[in-house]
Structures are given as C-alpha cells and as structure tokens.
TIMI-237419 format. One record per residue (C-alpha): residue number from 1; residue in one letter; x, y, z. Coordinates in steps of 0.02 Angstrom, whole numbers. Example, Ala and Ser with C-alpha at 12.3 -4.5 7.8 and 13.67 -1.06 7.14 Angstrom:
(site 1 a (615 -225 390))
(site 2 s (684 -53 357))
***
This chain:
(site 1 x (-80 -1183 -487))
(site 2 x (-200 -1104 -382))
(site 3 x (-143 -924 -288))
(site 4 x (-212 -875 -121))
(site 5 x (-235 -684 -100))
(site 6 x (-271 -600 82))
(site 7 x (-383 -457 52))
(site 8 x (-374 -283 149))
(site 9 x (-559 -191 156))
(site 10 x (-638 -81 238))
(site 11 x (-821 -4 241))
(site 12 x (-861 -164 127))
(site 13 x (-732 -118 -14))
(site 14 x (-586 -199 -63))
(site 15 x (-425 -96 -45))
(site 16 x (-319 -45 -192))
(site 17 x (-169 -115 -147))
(site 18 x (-249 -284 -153))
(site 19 x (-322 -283 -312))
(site 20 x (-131 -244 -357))
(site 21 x (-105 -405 -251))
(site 22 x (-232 -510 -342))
(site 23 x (-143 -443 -499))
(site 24 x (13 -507 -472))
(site 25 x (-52 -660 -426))
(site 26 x (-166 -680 -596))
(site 27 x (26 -699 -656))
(site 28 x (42 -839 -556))
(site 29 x (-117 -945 -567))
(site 30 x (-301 -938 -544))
(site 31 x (-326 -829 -397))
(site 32 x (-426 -870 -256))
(site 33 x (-459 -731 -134))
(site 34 x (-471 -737 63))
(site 35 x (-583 -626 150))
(site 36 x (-591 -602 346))
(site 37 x (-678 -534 458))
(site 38 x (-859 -506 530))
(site 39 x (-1014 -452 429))
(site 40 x (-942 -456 275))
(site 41 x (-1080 -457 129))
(site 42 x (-1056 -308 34))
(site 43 x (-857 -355 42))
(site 44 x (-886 -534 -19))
(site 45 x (-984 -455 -166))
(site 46 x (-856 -317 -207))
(site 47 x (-725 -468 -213))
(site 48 x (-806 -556 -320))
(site 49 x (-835 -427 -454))
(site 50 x (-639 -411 -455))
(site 51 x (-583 -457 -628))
(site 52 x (-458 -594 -613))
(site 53 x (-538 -687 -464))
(site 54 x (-608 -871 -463))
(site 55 x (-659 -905 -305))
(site 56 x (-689 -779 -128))
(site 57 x (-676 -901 19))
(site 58 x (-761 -784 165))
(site 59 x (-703 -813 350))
(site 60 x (-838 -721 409))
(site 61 x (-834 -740 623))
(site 62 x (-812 -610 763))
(site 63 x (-638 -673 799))
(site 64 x (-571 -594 633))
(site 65 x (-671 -419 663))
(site 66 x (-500 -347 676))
(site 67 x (-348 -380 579))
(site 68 x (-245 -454 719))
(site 69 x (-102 -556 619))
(site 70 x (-107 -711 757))
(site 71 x (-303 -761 715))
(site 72 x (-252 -720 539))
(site 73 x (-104 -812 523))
(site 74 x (-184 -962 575))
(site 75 x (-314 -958 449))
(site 76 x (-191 -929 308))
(site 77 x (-117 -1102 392))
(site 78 x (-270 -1191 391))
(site 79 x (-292 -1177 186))
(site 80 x (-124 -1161 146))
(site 81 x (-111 -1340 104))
(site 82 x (-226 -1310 -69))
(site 83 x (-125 -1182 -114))
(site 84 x (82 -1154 -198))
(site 85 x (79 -963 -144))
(site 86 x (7 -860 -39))
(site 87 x (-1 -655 -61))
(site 88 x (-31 -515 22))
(site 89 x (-6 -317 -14))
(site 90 x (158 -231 67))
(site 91 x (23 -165 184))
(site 92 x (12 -155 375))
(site 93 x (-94 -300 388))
(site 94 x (17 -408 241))
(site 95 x (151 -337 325))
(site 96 x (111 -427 500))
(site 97 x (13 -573 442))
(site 98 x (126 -645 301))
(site 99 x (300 -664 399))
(site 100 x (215 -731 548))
(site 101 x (113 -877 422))
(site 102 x (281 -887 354))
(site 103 x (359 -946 509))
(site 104 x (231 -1049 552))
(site 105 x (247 -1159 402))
(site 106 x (427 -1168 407))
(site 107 x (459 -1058 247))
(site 108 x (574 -893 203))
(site 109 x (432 -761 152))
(site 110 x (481 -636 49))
(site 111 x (408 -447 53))
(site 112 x (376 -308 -45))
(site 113 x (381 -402 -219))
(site 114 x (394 -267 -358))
(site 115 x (400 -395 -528))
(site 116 x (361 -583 -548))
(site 117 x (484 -670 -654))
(site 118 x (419 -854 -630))
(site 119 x (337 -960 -526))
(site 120 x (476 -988 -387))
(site 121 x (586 -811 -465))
(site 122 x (534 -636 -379))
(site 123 x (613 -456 -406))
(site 124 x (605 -333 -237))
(site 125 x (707 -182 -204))
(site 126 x (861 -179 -79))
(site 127 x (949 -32 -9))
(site 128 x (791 76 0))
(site 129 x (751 49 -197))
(site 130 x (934 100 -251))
(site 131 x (963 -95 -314))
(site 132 x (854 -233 -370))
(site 133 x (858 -404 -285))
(site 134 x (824 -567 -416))
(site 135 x (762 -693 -270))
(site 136 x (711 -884 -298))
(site 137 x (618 -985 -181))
(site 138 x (632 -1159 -149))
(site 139 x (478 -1176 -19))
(site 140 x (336 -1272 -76))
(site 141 x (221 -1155 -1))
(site 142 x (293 -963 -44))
(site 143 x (232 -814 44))
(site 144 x (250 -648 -34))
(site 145 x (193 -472 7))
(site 146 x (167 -375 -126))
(site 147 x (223 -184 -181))
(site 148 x (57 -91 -245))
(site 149 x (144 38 -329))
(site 150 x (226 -90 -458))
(site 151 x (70 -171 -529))
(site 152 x (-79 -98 -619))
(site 153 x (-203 -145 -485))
(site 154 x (-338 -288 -558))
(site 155 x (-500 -188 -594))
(site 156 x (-641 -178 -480))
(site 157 x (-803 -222 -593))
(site 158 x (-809 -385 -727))
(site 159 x (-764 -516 -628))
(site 160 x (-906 -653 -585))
(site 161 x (-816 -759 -425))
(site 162 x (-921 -890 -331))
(site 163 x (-901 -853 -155))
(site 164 x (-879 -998 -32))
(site 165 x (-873 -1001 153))
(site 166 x (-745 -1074 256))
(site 167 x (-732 -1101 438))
(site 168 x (-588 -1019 549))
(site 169 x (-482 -1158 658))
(site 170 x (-531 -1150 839))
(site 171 x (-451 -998 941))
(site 172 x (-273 -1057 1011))
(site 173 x (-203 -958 1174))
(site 174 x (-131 -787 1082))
(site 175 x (-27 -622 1141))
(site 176 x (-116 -489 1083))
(site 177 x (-287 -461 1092))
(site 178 x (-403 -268 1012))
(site 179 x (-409 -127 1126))
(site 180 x (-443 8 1024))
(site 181 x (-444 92 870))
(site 182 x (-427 262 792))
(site 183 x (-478 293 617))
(site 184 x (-439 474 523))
(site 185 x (-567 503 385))
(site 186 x (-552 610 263))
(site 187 x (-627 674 101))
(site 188 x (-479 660 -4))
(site 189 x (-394 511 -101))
(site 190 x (-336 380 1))
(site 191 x (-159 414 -11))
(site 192 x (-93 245 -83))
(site 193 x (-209 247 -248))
(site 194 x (-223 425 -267))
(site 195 x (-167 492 -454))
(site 196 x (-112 661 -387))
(site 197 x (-14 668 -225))
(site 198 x (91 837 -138))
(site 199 x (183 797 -4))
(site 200 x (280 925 116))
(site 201 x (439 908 202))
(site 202 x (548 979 346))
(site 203 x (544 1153 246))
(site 204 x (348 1197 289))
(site 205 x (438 1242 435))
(site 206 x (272 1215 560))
(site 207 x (106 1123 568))
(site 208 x (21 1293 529))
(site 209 x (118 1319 377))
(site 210 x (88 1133 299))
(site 211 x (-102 1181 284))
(site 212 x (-43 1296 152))
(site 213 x (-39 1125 63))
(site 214 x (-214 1115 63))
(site 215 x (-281 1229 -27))
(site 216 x (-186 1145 -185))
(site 217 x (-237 979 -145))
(site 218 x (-396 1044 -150))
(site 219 x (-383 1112 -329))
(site 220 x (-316 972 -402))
(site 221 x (-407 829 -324))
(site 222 x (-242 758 -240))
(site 223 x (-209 669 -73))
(site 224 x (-85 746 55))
(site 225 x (88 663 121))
(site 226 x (237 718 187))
(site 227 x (409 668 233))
(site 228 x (477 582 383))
(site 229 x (551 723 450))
(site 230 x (394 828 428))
(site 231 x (310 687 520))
(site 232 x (441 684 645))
(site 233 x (434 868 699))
(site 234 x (261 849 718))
(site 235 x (206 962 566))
(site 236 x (85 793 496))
(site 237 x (13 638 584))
(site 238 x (104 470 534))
(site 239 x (-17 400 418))
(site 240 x (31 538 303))
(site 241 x (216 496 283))
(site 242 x (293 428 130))
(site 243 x (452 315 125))
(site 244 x (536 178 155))
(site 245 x (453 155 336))
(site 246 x (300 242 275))
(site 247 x (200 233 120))
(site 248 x (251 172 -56))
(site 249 x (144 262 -190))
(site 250 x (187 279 -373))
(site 251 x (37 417 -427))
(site 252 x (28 488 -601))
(site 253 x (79 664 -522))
(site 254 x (185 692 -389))
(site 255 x (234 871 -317))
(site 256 x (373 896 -171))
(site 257 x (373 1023 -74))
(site 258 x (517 1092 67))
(site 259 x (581 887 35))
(site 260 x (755 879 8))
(site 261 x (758 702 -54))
(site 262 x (827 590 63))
(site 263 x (841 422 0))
(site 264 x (734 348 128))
(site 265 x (599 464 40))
(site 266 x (640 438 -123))
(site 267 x (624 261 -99))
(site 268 x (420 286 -82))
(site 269 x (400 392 -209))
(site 270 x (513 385 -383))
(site 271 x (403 268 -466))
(site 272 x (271 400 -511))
(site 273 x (242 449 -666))
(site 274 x (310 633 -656))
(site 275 x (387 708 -524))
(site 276 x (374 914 -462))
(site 277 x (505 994 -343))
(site 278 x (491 1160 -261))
(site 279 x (627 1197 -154))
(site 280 x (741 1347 -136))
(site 281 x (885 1258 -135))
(site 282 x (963 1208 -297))
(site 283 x (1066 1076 -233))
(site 284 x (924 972 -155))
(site 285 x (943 787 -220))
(site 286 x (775 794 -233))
(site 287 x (802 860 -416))
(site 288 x (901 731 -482))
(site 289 x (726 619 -479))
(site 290 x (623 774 -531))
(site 291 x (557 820 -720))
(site 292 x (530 970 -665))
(site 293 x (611 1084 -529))
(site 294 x (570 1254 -488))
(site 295 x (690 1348 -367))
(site 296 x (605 1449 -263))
(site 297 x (528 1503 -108))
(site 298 x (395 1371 -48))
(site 299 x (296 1504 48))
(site 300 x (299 1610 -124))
(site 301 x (265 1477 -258))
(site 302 x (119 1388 -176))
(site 303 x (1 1532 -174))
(site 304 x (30 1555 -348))
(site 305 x (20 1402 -402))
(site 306 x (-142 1411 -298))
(site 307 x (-175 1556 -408))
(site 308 x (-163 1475 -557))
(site 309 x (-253 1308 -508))
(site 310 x (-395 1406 -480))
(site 311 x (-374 1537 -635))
(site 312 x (-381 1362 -746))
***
C-alpha cells in the first residue's frame, strides 16, 4: 500500500508534527510525501532526508504559496486515486485541508488519530482524552489527521527520497482567497516539539505577572504556554494556549503554573512524560495528573525556583 502524507513547513523545514505524521504512516505502507507551495527547494531536500520516506511529490506553484485548504484540497483529490490513505498532522492546516478532501471524495475522515491498529482500525480520544475511541473505516480512500504528541516523530536526517514533481489541477472558482498574515517569532522551542514546556494559567493573575514565566523558560531551555483562561483574559496571545481547542503537546517535562486543571486542559497536556504543579490550592485537579505538586504561592515559588535554575 502506498500512504500519502501532507507536509506542514516553514522557512524550508519540515514541521515536527509531520514527521510524527509520516511516522504513523510508515505503519501503514511506504510513505510518499506531498509538499506544497511556492519556492520550495530547501523543503523538498529536507523531505527527502526524512527517514521513512520513498518518494516527495513537490507542487511547487504560486497558487499553493499559502496553505488555503480549497487549492489544497483539490490537489490531495487529484492524486488521491494512487493512494489507500491519506494523512495529515492534527494541525491547523491538516485540520482544514483533510475534512474538506474528505468530503470531496465522498468519505468519513477521521481526526486526531493517537494509535494505528490496522490498516482500516484507528484509536483517537473522545470526551477531551477521558475515553478512547476503537474506529474502523470502510472507505477505500481513508483520511486521517494525525495527533503529534502520540508518535515518536520519524527522524529528520537518513532518509534518501527521490523527489518528483507534480502539477496542481487548474484553479476552480473558490471562497476564500490570502489577505494577510501575521507571524510571531520567537527564540524559544516551537511549542509543539519542545522537550520542556511551563505553561501559566488564570492564577498569574495579569499579563505583567505571566512574564515572571520567562525568566524560567529561559533557564531551562523550555517553550511557553498557557491555559485557555489565561488566554482568554488576555494575560497570553492564542498561539500559546494548550488544550483541547489549542495545542496538544506531550514534552518530556511539563510544569503548571496558577492552572487548575480543567479537563479541557488536561486533555493537551497529560501525555508528557512528567508533570509539575505549583498552585496554592491543594484541591486543584490539576494534581491528580501531577508527579509532583508543590503547594504554594506561585508569585513565591517561581523566583526560587529561578534561584535555583540558575545556582545549578
């Protein structure tokens, strides 16, 4: 069987999340990968180097600069007919992209795949990761998206892929067209693949007093996220938030801060490897996930843990 993988890059990388993708689908069948978009050397080369991958086919046009799901969606359609799945990560362009392919070609996708059991037999959570769905598709073409956080992702050097170009179906009449974009950069760990992440929650209690994250983050090398409600008062922009509507990440490190543990948090985060609470309420269901809790004042503990980072 051959396995058709959409990439996400960026800068002429290939995003973590999709080598997790092309992982997944190495369980599957030889994996052919799908690049798109405009100027894409350095990308196609990256690709190929991905251990794991046969074949990069390159859709390389001005169309598919930006990752628009209705030009992408028909170019999933145009080569889905070599192909018995079809894969993308559980991010915002898999997210968009795969359901609309989906119901294009007739078939039931299914998203945020966290375990391959078979060929036509796929495991994804259900009630914000507090059950386990066992899901079999009968489609002869099956879609998934796929959750990062549950596969090792494929590594990045080793691979030797030929690359092949393909040609994009003519433009059809579409909805949505780019305006704009705005991209935050940032020197730390993109949040999805880092190994160490803190997060803060409604309990910073301000914008100013989430910085105090930073200085932590700083010491141990870790990206930044936060809860919805921290995003919702306005105390971190949205790209930070972890959760069921926000980020999944599973990080060998993972420290809470002010979080109480809603479920719709926990639901991003519980897979990592080991789990630190600080929160001055004892009660917080965020310590029933935790391996270790500390009790305490947030606005207390962090500068000594800063303390200590830096007396290390």
């Amino acid at each position: 069987m051959a396995i058709l993988v959409l990439l996400d890059h960026e800068a002429g990388l290939i995003k973590q999340p999709s080598r997790s993708a092309i992982a997944a689908g190495a369980q599957l069948g030889e994996v052919h990968a799908l690049l798109a978009g405009h100027e894409l050397a350095a990308a196609a080369a990256a690709a190929a180097r991905i251990q794991g991958v046969a074949k990069v086919l390159v859709a390389d046009q001005a169309l598919l600069a930006h990752p628009i799901a209705e030009p992408l969606a028909d170019l999933l359609i145009s080569l889905a007919p070599g192909y018995t799945h079809i894969l993308a990560a559980s991010t915002s362009v898999g997210k968009s992209v795969i359901p609309r392919a989906a119901a294009l070609l007739d078939a039931q996708s299914i998203s945020d795949v966290s375990a391959v059991l078979g060929s036509d037999r796929f495991v994804r959570p259900i009630y914000a990761g507090n059950a386990l769905a066992t899901v079999r598709s009968l489609d002869p073409i099956k879609l998934l998206t796929i959750r990062a956080a549950s596969f090792d992702p494929a590594p990045a050097e080793g691979g030797s892929a030929t690359i092949e170009a393909v040609t994009p179906s003519a433009p059809s009449a579409r909805a949505a067209s780019f305006v704009s974009q705005a991209v935050a950069h940032s020197d730390r760990p993109e949040l999805a693949a880092a190994r160490v992440v803190i997060s803060g929650g409604r309990g910073m209690g301000s914008a100013a007093n989430f910085a105090l994250l930073e200085p932590v983050a700083d010491a141990l090398r870790a990206a930044i996220g936060a809860s919805r409600a921290a995003v919702d008062s306005g105390y971190a922009p949205n790209d930070f938030q972890v959760g069921q509507t926000g980020k999944v990440v599973a990080p060998e490190l993972y420290i809470a801060v002010g979080i109480s543990g809603a479920i719709q948090h926990l639901a991003g985060m519980k897979d990592s490897k080991f789990i630190v609470a600080i929160n001055k309420d004892p009660d917080a269901p965020i310590f029933v996930v935790a391996d270790y809790g500390l009790v305490a004042d947030l606005f207390a503990a962090l500068p000594e843990l800063k303390s200590e980072l830096e007396r290390a």
